[in-house]
N, C-alpha and C positions, 0 to 999 in steps of 0.2 A: 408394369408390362413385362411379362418374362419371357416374352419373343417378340420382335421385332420386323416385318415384312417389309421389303424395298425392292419395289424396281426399277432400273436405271434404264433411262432409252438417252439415245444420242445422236446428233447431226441428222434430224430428220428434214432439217432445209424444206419447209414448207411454202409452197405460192401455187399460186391456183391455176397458173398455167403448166403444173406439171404433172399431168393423172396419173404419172406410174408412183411419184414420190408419193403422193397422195390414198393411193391404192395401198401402198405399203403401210403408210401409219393405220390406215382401217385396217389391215388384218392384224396389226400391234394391239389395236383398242381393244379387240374382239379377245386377244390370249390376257388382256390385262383384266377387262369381265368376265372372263373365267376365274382366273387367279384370287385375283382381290387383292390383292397389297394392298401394306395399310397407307403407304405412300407410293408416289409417281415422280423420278427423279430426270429430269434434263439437260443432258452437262451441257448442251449449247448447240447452236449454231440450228436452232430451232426453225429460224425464218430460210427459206434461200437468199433473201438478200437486205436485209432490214435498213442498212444502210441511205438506199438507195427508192427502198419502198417499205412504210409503214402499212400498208395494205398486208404484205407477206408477213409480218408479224401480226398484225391483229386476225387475219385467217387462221395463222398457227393456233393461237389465242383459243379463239373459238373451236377448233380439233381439240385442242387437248381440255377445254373446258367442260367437252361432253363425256369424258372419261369418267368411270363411278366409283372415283378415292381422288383424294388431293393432289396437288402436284405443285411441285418447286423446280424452278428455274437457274440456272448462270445462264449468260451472256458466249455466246462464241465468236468468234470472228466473223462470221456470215451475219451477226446480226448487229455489233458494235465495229466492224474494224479491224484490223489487226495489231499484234504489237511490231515495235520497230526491234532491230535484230543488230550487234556489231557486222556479221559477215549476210550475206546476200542481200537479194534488191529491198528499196523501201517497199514497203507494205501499199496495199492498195485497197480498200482507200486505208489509211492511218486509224488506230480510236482515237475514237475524241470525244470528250463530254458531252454534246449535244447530243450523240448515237450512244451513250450510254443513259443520258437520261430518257430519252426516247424508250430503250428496252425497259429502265423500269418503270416510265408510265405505264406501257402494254402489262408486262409479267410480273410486277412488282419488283421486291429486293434481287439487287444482283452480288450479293451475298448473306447467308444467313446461319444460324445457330438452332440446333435444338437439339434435347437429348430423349431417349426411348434407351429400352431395357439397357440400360446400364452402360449405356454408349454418348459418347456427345459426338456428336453430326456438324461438318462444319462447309461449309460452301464458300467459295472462293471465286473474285471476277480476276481470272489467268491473264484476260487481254491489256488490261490496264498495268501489269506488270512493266517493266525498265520502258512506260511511255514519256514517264517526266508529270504527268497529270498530277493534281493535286491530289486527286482520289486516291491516286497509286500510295502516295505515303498515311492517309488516312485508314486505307485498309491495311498496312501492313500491323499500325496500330493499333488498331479494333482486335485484327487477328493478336495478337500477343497479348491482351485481354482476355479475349475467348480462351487460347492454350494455358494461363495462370489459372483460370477460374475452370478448368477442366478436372483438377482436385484429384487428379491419377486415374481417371477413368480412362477406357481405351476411346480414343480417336479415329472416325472415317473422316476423312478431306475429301471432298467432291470440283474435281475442277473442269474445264474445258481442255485445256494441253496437256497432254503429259509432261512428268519433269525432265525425265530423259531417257535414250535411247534403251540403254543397261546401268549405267553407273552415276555417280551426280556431277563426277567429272568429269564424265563423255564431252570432248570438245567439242564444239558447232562447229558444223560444215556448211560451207554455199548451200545447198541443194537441200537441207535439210532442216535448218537452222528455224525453220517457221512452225516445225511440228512441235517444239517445245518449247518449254517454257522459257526464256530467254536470260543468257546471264548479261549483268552480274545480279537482275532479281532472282534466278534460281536459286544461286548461292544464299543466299539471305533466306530463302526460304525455309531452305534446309537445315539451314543454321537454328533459325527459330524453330523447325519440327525436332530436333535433336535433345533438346530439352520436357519434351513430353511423352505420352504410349501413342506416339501415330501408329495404328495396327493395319489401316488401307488407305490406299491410293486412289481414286476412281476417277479416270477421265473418258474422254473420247477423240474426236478430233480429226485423227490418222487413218479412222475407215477400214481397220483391222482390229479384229480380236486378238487379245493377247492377254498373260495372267502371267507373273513371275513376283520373287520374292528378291528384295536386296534388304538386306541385314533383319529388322524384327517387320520390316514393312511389304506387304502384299501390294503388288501395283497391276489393277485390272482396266484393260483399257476396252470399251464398251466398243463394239462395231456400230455404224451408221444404222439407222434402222432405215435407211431411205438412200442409199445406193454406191457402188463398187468403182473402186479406181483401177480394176481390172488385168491393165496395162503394167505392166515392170516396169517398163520405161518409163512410162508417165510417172509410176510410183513404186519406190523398192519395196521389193515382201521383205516384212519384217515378222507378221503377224499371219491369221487368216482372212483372209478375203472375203468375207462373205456378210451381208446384212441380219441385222440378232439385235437385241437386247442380253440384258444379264438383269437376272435374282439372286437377290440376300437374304441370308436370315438370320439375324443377330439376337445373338441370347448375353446376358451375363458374359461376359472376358472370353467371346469364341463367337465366330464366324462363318457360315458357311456361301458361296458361288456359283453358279447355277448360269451357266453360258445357256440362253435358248435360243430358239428361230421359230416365229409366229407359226403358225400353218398359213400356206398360201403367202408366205412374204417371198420377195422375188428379187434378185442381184441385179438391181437397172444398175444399168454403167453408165459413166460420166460420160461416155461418148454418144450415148441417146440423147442425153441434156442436151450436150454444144447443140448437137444436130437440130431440137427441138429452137434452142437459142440464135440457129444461123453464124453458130461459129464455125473456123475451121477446126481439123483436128490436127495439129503438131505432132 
């Protein structure tokens, strides 16, 4: 195959009581049947609340099953949990294995492998990272499998958090500390990607587009396709605010990225949710 099609969507937080989220993934569907990729990539947090309702992921389920190409899944914290952190609050609810197996009864593997034009593709479950789960150390294992048997090809990693801010030893902060990957799992991470050609990064998670390079590695962080933390306050701009997808298109040892925004997709803010939810707004 000497190119390669991919598109990435992210944090569409799918349930049936929200018609704008909802609204949003149809005009996603509608730019993805045009396009055609040869794959459909979901860095997570698919369900709005999987944890809580298996109903919200198997609706998701069903959305993206009517899309006309394939599509692979991770796990985000809206749908397993989240990871626990050294500095700010505990996680609410915690991962834990029954809400991971949960996710991959619904979407199958919550990690997986495969290679296309001269690339090997590797998906990763971010949440199960520094949880203590036994998972956690099985996948760390599998992964350093996959990266031996990689045989010098170049590497996309696909996960749900980014790894970090700007550098890998950006420190965690209170306030922040949930958007990434958590150490001392980052560390180890990176440790094991330092030994291979990881040539991208791809998550999502943060609800801002963003694209930058630290050392040979491209780190693209996918926008929510399903809605805006608007607010500074609520959430610092690091990124752009806006709801999108991103296209790849992999050939042979080169890459290209392609930020879009569906036609007719729309910035719902988290403050219509609460409202919707009967929260207050802080």
């Amino acid at each position: 195959m000497p190119e390669f099609r991919l598109t990435q969507i992210s944090d569409t937080h799918l349930g049936r009581r929200f018609p704008g989220l909802i609204a949003n993934f149809h005009r996603v569907a509608e730019h993805i049947d045009t396009a055609r990729p040869d794959l459909v990539i979901n860095t997570g947090d698919v369900s709005f609340d999987g944890p809580t309702s298996r109903d919200d992921m198997e609706f998701a389920k069903t959305l993206h099953d009517a899309l006309p190409v394939p599509c692979r899944y991770l796990p985000g914290n809206h749908d397993i949990g989240d990871n626990p952190t050294a500095i700010g609050p505990a996680p609410a609810p915690p991962v834990d294995e029954a809400h991971r197996r949960q996710f991959c009864a619904v979407f199958g593997h919550d990690h997986w492998q495969f290679e296309a034009a001269g690339w090997c593709f590797i998906g990763l479950n971010s949440l199960v990272m520094n949880s203590g789960l036994g998972f956690e150390r099985e996948q760390f294992d599998w992964l350093a499998s996959q990266l031996s048997r990689a045989s010098g090809n170049p590497i996309a990693l696909f996960v749900h958090k980014p790894l970090f801010p700007n550098r890998p030893d950006d420190p965690e902060a209170f306030d922040t500390a949930i958007r990434y990957v958590p150490q001392p799992a980052r560390a180890r991470l990176i440790e094991m990607m330092a030994g291979a050609d990881v040539r991208l990064v791809a998550s999502g998670h943060v609800h801002q587009r963003r694209d930058f390079t630290y050392g040979r590695t491209r780190h693209v962080w996918a926008p929510s396709a399903g809605f805006v933390i608007s607010s500074d306050a609520r959430q610092v701009r690091i990124g752009i605010k806006e709801t999108g997808l991103v296209e790849y298109r992999f050939q042979p040892d080169s890459f290209e990225v392609r930020q879009v925004r569906a036609a007719g997709q729309v910035d719902v803010d988290i403050e219509e949710l609460l409202a919707q939810m009967g929260q207050p707004h802080p």
